[in-house]
PATORSE-797132 format. One line per field, with one value per residue (C-alpha): residue number from 0; residue in one letter; x, y, z. Coordinates in Angstrom, 1 decimal. Layout:
BEGIN
num	(NUM; ...)
residu	(A; ...)
east	(X; ...)
north	(Y; ...)
up	(Z; ...)
***
This chain:
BEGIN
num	(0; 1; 2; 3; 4; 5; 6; 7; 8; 9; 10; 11; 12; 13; 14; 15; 16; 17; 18; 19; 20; 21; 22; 23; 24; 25; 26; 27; 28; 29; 30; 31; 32; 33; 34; 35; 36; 37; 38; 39; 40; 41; 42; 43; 44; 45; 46; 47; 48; 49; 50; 51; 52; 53; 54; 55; 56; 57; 58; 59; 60; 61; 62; 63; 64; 65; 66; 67; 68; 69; 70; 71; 72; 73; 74; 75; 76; 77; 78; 79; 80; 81; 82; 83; 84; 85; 86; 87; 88; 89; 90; 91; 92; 93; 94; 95; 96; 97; 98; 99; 100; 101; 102; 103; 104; 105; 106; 107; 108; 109; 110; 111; 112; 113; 114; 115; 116; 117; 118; 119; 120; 121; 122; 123; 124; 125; 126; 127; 128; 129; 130; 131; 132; 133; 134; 135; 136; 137; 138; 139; 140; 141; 142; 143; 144; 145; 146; 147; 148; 149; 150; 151; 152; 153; 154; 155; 156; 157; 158; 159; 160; 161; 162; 163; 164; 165; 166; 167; 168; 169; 170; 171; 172; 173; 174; 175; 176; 177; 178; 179; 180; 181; 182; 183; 184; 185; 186; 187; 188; 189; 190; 191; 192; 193; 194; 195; 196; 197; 198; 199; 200; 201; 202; 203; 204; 205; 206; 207; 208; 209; 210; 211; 212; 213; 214; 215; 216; 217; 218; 219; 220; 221; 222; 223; 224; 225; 226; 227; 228; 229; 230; 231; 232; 233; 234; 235; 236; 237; 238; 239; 240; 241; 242; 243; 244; 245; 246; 247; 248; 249; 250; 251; 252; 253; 254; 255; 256; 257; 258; 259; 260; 261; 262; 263; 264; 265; 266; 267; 268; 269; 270; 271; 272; 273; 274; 275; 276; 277; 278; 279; 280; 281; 282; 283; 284; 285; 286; 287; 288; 289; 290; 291; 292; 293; 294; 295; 296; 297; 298; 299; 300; 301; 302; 303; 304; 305; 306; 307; 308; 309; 310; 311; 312; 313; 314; 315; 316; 317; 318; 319; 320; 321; 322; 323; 324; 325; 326; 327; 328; 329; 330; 331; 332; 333; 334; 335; 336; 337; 338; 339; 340; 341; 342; 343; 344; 345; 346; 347; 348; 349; 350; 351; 352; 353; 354; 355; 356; 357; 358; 359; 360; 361; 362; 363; 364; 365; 366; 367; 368; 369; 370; 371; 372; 373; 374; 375; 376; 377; 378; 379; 380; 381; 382; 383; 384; 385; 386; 387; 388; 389; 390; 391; 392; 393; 394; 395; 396; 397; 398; 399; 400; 401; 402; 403; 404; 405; 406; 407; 408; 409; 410; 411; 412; 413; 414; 415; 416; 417; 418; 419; 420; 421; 422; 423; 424; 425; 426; 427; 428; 429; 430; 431; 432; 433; 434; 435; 436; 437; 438; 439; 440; 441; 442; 443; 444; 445; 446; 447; 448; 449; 450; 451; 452; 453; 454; 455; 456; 457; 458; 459; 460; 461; 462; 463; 464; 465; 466; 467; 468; 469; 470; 471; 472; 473; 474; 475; 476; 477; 478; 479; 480; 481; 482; 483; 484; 485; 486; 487; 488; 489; 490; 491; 492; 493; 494; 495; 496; 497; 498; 499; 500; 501; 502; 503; 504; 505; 506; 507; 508; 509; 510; 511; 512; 513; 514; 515; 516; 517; 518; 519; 520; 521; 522; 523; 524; 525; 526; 527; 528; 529; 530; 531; 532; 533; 534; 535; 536; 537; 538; 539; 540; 541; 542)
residu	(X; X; X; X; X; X; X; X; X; X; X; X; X; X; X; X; X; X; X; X; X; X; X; X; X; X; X; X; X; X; X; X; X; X; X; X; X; X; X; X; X; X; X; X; X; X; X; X; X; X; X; X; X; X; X; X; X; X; X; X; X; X; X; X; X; X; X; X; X; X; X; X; X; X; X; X; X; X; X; X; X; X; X; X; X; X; X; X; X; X; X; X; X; X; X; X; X; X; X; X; X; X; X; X; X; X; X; X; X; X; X; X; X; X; X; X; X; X; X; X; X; X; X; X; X; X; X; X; X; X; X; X; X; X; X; X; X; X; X; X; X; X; X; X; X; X; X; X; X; X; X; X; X; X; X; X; X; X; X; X; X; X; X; X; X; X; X; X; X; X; X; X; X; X; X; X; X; X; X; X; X; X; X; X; X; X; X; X; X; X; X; X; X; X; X; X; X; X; X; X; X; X; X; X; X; X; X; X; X; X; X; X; X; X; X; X; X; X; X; X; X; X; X; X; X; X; X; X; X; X; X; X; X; X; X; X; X; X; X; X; X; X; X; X; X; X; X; X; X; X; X; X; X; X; X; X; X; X; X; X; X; X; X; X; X; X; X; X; X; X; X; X; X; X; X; X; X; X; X; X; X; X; X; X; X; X; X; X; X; X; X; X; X; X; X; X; X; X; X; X; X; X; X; X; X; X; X; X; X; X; X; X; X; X; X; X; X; X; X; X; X; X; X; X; X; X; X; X; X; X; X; X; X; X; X; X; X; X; X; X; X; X; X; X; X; X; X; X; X; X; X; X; X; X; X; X; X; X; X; X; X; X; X; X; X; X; X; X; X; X; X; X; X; X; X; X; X; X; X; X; X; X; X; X; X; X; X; X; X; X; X; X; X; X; X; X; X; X; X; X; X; X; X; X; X; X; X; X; X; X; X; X; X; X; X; X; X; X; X; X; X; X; X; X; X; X; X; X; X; X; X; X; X; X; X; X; X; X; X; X; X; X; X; X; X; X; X; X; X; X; X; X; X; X; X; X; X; X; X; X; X; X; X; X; X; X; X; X; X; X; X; X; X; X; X; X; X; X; X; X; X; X; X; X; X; X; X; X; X; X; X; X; X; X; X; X; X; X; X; X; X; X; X; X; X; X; X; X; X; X; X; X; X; X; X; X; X; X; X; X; X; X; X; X; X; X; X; X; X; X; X; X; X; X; X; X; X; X; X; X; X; X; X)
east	(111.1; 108.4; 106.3; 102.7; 99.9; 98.5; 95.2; 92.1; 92.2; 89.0; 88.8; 87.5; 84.3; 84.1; 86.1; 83.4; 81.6; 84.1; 83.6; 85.5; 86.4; 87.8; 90.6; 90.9; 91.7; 94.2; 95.9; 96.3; 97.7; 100.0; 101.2; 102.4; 103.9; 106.2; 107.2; 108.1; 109.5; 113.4; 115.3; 118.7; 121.4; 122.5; 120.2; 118.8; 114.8; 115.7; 112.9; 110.5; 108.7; 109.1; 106.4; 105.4; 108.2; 110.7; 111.4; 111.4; 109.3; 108.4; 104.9; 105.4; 107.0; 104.5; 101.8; 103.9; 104.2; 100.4; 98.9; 101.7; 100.6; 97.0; 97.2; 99.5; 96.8; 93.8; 92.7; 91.2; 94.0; 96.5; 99.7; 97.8; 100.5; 102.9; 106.1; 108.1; 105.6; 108.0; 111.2; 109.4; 108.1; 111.3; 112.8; 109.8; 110.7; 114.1; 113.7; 111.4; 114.6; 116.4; 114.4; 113.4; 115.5; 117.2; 114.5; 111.9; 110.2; 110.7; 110.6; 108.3; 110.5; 108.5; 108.1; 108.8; 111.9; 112.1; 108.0; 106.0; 102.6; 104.0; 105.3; 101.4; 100.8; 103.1; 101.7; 98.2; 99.0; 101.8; 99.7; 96.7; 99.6; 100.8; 96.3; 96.5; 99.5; 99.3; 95.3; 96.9; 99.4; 102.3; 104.9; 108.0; 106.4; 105.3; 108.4; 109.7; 108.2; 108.1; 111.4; 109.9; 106.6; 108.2; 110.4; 107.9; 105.1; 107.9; 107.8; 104.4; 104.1; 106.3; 106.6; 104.2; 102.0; 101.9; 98.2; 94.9; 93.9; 97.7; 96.4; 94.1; 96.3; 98.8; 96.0; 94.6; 98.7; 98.9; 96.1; 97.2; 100.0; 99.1; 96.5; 99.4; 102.3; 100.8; 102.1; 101.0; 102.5; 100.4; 97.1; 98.1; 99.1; 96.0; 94.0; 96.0; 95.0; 91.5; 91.6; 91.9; 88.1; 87.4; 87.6; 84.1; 82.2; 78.3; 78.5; 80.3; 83.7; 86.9; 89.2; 90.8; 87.3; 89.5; 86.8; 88.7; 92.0; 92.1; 88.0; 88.9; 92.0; 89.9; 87.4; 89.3; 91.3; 88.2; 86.6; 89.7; 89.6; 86.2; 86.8; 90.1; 89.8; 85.7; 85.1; 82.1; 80.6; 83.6; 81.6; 79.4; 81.6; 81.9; 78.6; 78.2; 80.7; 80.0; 76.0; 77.7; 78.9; 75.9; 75.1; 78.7; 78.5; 78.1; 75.9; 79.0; 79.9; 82.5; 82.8; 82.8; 86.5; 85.9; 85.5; 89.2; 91.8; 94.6; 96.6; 93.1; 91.1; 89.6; 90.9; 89.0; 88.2; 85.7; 83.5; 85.4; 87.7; 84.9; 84.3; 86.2; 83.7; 80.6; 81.1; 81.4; 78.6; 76.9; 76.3; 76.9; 74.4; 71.8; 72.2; 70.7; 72.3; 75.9; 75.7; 73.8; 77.5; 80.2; 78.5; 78.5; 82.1; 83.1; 84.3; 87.4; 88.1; 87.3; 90.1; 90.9; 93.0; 90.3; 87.9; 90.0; 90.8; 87.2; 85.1; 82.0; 82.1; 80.8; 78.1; 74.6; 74.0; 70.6; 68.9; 70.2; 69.1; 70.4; 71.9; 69.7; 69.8; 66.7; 67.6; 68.9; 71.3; 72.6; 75.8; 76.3; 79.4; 80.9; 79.5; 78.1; 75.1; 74.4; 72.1; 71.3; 68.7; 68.9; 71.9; 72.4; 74.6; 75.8; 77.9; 77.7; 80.8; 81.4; 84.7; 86.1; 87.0; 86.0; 82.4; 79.8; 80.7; 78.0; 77.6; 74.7; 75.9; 79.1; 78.6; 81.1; 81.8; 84.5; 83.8; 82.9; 85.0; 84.8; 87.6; 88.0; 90.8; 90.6; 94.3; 95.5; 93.0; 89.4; 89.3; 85.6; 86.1; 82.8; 83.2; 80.3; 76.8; 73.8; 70.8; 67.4; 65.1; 66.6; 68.6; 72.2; 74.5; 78.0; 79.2; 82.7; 83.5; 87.2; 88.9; 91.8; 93.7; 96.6; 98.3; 99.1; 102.7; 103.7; 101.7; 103.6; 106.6; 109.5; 111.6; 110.9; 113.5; 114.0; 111.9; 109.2; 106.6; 104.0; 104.1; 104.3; 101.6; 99.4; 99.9; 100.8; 99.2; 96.0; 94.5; 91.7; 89.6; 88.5; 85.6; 84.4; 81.4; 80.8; 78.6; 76.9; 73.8; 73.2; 69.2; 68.4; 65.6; 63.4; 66.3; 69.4; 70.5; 70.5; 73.1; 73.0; 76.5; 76.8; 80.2; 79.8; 81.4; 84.5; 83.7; 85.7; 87.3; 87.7; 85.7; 86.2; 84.1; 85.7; 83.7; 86.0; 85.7; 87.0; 89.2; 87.3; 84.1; 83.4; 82.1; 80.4; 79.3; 82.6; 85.0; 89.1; 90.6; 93.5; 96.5; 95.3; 94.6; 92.3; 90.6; 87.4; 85.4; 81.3; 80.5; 76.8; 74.1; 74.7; 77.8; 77.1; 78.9; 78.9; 79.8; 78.6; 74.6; 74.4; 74.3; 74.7; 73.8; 75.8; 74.2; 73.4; 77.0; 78.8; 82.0; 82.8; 86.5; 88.9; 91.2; 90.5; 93.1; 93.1; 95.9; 95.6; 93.1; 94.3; 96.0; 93.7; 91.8; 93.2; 91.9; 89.6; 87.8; 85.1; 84.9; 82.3; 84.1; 82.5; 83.2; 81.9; 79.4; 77.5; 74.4; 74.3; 72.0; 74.1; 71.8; 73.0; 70.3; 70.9; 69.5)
north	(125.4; 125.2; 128.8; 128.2; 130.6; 131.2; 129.8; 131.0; 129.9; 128.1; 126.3; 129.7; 128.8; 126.1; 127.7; 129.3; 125.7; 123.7; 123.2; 125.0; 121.3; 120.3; 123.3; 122.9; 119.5; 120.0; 122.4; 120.2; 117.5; 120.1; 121.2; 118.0; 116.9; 120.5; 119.4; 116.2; 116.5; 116.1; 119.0; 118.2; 117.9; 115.1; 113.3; 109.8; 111.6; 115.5; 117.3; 114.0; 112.2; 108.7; 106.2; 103.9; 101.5; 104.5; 104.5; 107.2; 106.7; 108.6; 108.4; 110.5; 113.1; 113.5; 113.9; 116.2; 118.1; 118.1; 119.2; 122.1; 123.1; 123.2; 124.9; 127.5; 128.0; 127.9; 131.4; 130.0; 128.1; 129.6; 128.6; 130.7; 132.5; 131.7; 133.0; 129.9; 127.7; 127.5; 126.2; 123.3; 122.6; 122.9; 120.3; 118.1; 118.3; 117.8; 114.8; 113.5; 114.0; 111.7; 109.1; 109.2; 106.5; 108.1; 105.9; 108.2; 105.4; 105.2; 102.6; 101.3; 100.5; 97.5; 95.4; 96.8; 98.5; 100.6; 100.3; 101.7; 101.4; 102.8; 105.7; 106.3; 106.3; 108.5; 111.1; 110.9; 113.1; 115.0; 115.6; 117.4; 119.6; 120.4; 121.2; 123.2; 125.6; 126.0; 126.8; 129.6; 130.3; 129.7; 129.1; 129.1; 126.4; 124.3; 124.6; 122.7; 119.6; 120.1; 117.7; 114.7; 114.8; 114.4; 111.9; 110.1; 110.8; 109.2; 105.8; 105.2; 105.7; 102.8; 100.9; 97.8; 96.6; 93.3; 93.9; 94.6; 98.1; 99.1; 99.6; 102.1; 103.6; 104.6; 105.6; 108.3; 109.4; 109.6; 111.8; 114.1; 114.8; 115.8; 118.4; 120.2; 119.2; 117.7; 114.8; 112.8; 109.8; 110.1; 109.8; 107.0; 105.1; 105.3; 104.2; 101.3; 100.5; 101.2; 99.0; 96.0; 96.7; 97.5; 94.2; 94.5; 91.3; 91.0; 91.7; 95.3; 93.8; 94.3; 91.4; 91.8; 92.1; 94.4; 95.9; 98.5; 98.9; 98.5; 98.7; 102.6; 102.7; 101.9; 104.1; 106.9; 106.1; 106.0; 108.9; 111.2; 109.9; 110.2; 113.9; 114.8; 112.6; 113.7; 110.0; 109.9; 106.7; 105.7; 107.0; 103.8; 100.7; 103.4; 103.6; 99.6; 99.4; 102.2; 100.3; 96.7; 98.6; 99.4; 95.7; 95.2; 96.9; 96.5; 98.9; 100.8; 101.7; 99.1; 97.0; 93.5; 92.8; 88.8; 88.3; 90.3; 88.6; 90.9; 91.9; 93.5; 90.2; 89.6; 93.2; 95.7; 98.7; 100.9; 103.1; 106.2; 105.2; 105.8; 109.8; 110.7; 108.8; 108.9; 112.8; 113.0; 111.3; 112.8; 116.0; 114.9; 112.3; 113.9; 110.7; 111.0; 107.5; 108.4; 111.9; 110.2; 108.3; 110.7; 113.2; 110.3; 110.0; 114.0; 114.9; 112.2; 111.3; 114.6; 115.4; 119.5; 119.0; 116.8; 119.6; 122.3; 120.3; 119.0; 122.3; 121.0; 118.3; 121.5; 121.6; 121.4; 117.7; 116.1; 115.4; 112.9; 108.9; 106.3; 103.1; 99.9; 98.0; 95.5; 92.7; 89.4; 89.9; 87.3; 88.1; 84.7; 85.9; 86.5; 83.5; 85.5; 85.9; 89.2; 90.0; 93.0; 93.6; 96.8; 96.4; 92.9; 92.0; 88.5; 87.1; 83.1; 82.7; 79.8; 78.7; 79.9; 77.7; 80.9; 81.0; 82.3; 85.6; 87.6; 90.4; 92.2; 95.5; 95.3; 91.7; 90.2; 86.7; 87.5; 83.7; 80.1; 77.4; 73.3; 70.8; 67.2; 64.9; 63.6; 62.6; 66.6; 67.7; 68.4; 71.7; 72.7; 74.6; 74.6; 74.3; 76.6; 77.6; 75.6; 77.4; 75.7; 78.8; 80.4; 77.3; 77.6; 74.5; 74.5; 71.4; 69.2; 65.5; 64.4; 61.3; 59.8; 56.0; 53.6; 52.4; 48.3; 47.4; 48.1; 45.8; 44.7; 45.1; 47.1; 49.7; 52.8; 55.4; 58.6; 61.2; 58.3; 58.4; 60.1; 58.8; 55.6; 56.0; 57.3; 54.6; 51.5; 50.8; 50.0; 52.4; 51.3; 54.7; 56.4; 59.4; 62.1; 63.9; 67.1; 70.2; 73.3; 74.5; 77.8; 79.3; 82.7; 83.0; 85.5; 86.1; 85.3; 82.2; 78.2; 76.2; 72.3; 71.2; 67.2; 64.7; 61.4; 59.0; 57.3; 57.1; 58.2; 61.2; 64.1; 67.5; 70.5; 73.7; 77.0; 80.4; 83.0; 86.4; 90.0; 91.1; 93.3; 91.4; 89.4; 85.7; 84.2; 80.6; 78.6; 76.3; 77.6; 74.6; 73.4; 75.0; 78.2; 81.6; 82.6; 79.1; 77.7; 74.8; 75.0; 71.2; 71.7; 74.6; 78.0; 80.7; 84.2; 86.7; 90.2; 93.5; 96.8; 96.6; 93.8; 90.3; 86.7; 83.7; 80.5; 76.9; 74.0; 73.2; 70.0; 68.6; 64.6; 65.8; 68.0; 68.0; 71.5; 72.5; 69.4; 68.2; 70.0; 72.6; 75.9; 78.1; 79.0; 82.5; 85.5; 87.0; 84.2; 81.6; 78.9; 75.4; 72.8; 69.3; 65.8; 62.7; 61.5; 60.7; 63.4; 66.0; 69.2; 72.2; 75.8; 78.4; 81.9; 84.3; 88.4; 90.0)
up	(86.1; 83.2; 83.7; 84.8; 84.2; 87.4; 87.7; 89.9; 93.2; 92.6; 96.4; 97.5; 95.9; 98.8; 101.3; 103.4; 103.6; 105.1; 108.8; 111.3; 112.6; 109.8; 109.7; 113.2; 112.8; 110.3; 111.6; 114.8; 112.4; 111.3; 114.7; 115.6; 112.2; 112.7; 116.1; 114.9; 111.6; 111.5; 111.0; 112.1; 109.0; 107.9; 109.8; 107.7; 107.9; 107.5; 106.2; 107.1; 109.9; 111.2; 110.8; 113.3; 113.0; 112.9; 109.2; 106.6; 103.8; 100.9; 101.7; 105.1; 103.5; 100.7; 103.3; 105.1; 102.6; 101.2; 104.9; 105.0; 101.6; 102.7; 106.0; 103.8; 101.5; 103.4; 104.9; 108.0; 108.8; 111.8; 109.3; 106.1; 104.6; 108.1; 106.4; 107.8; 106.4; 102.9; 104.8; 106.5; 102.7; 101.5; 103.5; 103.0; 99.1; 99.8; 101.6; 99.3; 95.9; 98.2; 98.6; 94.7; 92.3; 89.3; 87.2; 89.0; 91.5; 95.0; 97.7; 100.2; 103.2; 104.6; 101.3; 97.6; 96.0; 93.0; 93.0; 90.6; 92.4; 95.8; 93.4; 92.7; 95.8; 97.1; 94.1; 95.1; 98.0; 96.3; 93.4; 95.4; 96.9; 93.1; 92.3; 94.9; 94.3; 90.6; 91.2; 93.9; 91.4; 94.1; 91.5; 93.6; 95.6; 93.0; 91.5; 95.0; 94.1; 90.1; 89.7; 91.7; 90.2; 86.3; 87.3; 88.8; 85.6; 83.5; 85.6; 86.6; 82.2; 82.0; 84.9; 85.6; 88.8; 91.0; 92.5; 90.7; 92.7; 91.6; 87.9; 89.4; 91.5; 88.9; 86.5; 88.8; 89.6; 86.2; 85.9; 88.9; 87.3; 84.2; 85.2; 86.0; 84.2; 80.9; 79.0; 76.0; 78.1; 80.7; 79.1; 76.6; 79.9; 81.5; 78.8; 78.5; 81.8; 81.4; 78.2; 80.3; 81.8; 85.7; 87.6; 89.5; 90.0; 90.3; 94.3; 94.0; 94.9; 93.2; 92.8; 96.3; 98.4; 101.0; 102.9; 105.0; 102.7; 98.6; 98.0; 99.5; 97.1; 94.2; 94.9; 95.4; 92.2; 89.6; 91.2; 90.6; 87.1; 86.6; 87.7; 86.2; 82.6; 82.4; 82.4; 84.9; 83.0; 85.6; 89.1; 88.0; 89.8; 92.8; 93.2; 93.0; 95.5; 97.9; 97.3; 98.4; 101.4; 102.4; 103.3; 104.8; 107.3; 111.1; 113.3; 114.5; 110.8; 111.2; 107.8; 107.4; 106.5; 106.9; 102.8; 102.5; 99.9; 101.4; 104.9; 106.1; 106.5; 109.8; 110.9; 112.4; 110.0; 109.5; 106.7; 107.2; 104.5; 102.5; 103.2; 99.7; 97.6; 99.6; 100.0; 96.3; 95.0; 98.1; 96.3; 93.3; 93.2; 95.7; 97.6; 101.2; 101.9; 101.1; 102.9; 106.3; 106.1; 104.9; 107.7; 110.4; 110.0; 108.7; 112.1; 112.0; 108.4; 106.2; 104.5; 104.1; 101.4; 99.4; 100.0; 98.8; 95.7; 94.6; 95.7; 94.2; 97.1; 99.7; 97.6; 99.5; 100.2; 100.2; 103.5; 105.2; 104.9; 107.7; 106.0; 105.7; 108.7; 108.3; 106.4; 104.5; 101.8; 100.0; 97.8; 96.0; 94.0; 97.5; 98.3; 101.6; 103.5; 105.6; 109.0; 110.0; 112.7; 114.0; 116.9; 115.3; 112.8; 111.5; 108.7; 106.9; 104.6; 102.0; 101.8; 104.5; 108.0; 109.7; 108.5; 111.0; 112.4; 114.9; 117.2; 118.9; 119.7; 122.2; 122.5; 119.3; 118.5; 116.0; 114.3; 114.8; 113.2; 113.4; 113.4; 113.4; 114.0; 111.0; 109.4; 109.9; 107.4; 109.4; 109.4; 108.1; 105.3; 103.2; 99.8; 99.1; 100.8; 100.1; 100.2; 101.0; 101.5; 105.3; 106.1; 105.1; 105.2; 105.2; 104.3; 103.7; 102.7; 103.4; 102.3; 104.0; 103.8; 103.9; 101.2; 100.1; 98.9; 95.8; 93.0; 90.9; 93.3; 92.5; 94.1; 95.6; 96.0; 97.7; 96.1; 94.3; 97.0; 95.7; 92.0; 93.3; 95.9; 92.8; 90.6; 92.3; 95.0; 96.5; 99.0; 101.8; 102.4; 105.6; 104.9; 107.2; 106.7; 108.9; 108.4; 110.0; 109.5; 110.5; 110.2; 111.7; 114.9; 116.2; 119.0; 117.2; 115.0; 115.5; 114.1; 113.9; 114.6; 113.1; 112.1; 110.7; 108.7; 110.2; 114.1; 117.0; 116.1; 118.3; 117.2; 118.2; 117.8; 118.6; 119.4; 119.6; 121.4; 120.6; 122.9; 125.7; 125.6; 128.7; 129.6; 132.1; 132.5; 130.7; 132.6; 132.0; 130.1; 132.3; 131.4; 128.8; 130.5; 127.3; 126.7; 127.9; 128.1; 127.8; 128.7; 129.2; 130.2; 128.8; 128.3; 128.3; 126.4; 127.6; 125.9; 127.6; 128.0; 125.1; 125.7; 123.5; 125.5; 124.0; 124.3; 125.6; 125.6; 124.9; 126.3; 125.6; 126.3; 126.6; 123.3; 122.0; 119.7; 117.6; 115.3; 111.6; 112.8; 112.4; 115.3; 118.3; 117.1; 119.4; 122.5; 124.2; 122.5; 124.3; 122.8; 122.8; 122.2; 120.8; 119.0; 115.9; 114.9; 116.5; 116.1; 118.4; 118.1; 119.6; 120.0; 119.6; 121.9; 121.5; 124.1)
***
């Protein structure tokens, strides 16, 4: 083991200003993960927990090991200095040398093998453990996790990424580790990485727009390298994140996850994820808007551990601000338009066949989406918004048709199809023209529903529900225990005390998952049917 000079136990500058809660809390999380970590021999988890889905990743056991480490170190903790506190480390560590590759990375069960990224991951927690002890000047405890944390320096230095927030994520590993076991390697690595410029567009989101996942992960990532590498010009795309969030998000402190690129889109998720960052910038900052926040949601995301390693964040916070929740926001990078009127909230989204999302308090419509029957293809899925002052259209032009025999004739053989198709033959067209246009009211928002071009084809618009709320005035379509026809007068959608009253309805028949339009939304949805050509005004009432 490579001697350490013990360092002041610095957290104790903090310690008296973390909330009784919060240890509580953690030493709760602690209780359980000793009852259920695995502690029979030879079994394939010793010294870990299962997950969810009964596997044992490296990621458990790094946490494991971090909240033992905490509640070790803490002095208001019930496990401070708990003598058998050490063993139940010990096997964490151990378990954790097993699951590490000889090349240093490990592997995340559910998807990626020998993976850098899920490496740096797995160091973000094991690396505040590592803070922690050397500042406590715990040697023979550091020393427990020493091995893995080299090994795994000398991969995330080499190894490479498949996602943008990985870049990030091994950069701020990278600079764990070396606060505590330094490395020219390290540094050389992350700068390599920074080289490449932080991948922030003119709305505050990174490349992956994940709302209630990576946007946290990034976060995270450049605050602990603004911190540990003195680079706070890098706080900067925090802050112009964390102020983007500001506008995404829904009265609850739920976040709008509707313009997610990744596994999070359309999910439910919440600000919480946010604590680290808002807390941080909270004091340091003075912000009263990021402190109203990280306090709303202290009491079920602060992290002990985080506090103990960044002191300065129990600093005295400003007074505290509530979030905007007044307004029109337009984020035309996103391609988004945001609502917020006190209890009611409401999304517009370009390109996307889910593009009108609202909710007034409990009452949620979770989306409204078009289709036609138009040659498999009629989804609405609007190139872009168009703006005209509070009107927004959404609005899509398809092309369809039948092709002529060959001119000149020839042959066409297997596989030819579509070169021949392309460049032989004649083709008679077939368009279709439909659009929504969506414009807010002083009780909600009207949209003017229309299809034309080639006639007769079946339409179909779909309001889906979130699961829980409750609807009165549709008519069950024959056959679906979640589906529901609103042919005419008004349906009302019910969630606790909040109301949305749906209408005048429409229903010229009864075909409402039409061919080529994407899978029925979960939970119940309520459809208004036509055929084209058609105009329809739905209004959207919150009371």
């Amino acid at each position: 083991m490579v001697t350490l000079a013990a360092a002041p136990w610095v957290a104790r500058e903090g310690e008296a200003k973390v909330d009784d809660q919060i240890v509580r809390r953690h030493d709760a999380t602690v209780a359980k993960a000793l009852a259920e970590q695995i502690t029979q021999t030879g079994h394939r988890g010793y010294g870990s927990l299962p997950d969810d889905d009964g596997l044992y990743q490296a990621g458990t056991g790094a946490g494991l090991f971090l909240n033992l480490a905490a509640a070790y170190l803490h002095p208001r903790s019930k496990y401070h200095h708990d003598r058998a506190v050490p063993e139940r480390m010990r096997l964490a560590a151990q378990f954790l040398d097993r699951a590490q590759h000889a090349d240093g990375t490990i592997d995340l069960l559910v998807t990626n093998f020998h993976s850098t990224p899920d490496t740096g991951f797995v160091v973000h927690n094991l690396g505040t453990a590592a803070c922690l002890l050397h500042r406590a000047g715990e040697r023979e405890l550091l020393a427990m996790i020493e091995p893995f944390l080299k090994k795994a320096g000398g991969a995330l230095a080499t190894g490479g990424v498949h996602t943008p927030n990985h870049r990030w994520v091994v950069s701020s590993a990278l600079a764990q580790i070396d606060e505590v076991f330094p490395d020219p390697r390290y540094g050389k690595r992350i700068d390599q990485w920074l080289a490449e410029g932080v991948d922030i567009d003119g709305d505050g989101q990174f490349t992956e727009r994940s709302t209630s996942v990576y946007n946290t992960v990034c976060d995270r990532a450049f605050t602990v390298l603004a911190v540990k590498r003195k680079r706070p010009e890098l706080f900067e795309p925090v802050r112009r994140n964390l102020n983007a969030m500001l506008y995404l998000m829904h009265p609850n402190y739920e976040v709008v996850t509707e313009i997610s690129r990744r596994q999070d889109k359309g999910e439910r998720g919440d600000i919480g994820g946010y604590w680290f960052p808002l807390q941080y910038l909270a004091v340091r900052d003075r912000n009263p808007v990021y402190a109203g926040i990280a306090t709303a949601v202290a009491a079920r995301r602060a992290s002990l551990p985080a506090l103990m390693e960044y002191p300065e964040m129990t600093g005295d916070s400003p007074e505290t601000k509530a979030p905007p929740d007044d307004y029109v926001k337009d984020f035309p990078a996103l391609d988004v338009v945001r609502f917020r009127r006190g209890a009611r909230s409401a999304t517009i989204l370009g390109n996307d066949s889910l593009w009108f999302e609202l909710r007034q308090g409990e009452a949620i419509i979770t989306g409204v989406r078009m289709a036609g029957a138009f040659f498999g293809k009629g989804q609405l899925v609007p190139p872009r918004i168009e703006r005209n002052g509070k009107l927004y259209t959404l609005r899509q032009t398809l092309e369809a048709g039948y092709y002529q025999p060959a001119d000149p004739p020839r042959k066409v053989a297997a596989g030819e199809w579509g070169s021949v198709r392309q460049t032989c033959r004649e083709t008679g067209i077939c368009r279709y023209e439909q659009s929504a246009a969506i414009e807010e009211t002083a009780r909600g928002f009207r949209i003017r529903l229309e299809a034309k071009g080639t006639e007769n084809v079946p339409v179909s618009i779909e309001i889906g529900l979130r699961a829980g709320v409750e609807l009165e005035g549709a008519t069950a379509v024959k056959g679906s225990g979640d589906s529901y026809l609103l042919g005419s007068g008004y349906a009302t959608v019910k969630g606790g005390a909040d109301r949305i009253r749906i209408g005048p309805g429409l229903g010229q028949h009864a075909y409402v998952q039409v061919r080529g339009a994407e899978p029925k939304l979960p939970g119940t949805s309520v459809y208004l049917t036509a055929f084209s050509p058609f105009v329809h005004t739905l209004e959207f009432v919150c009371e």
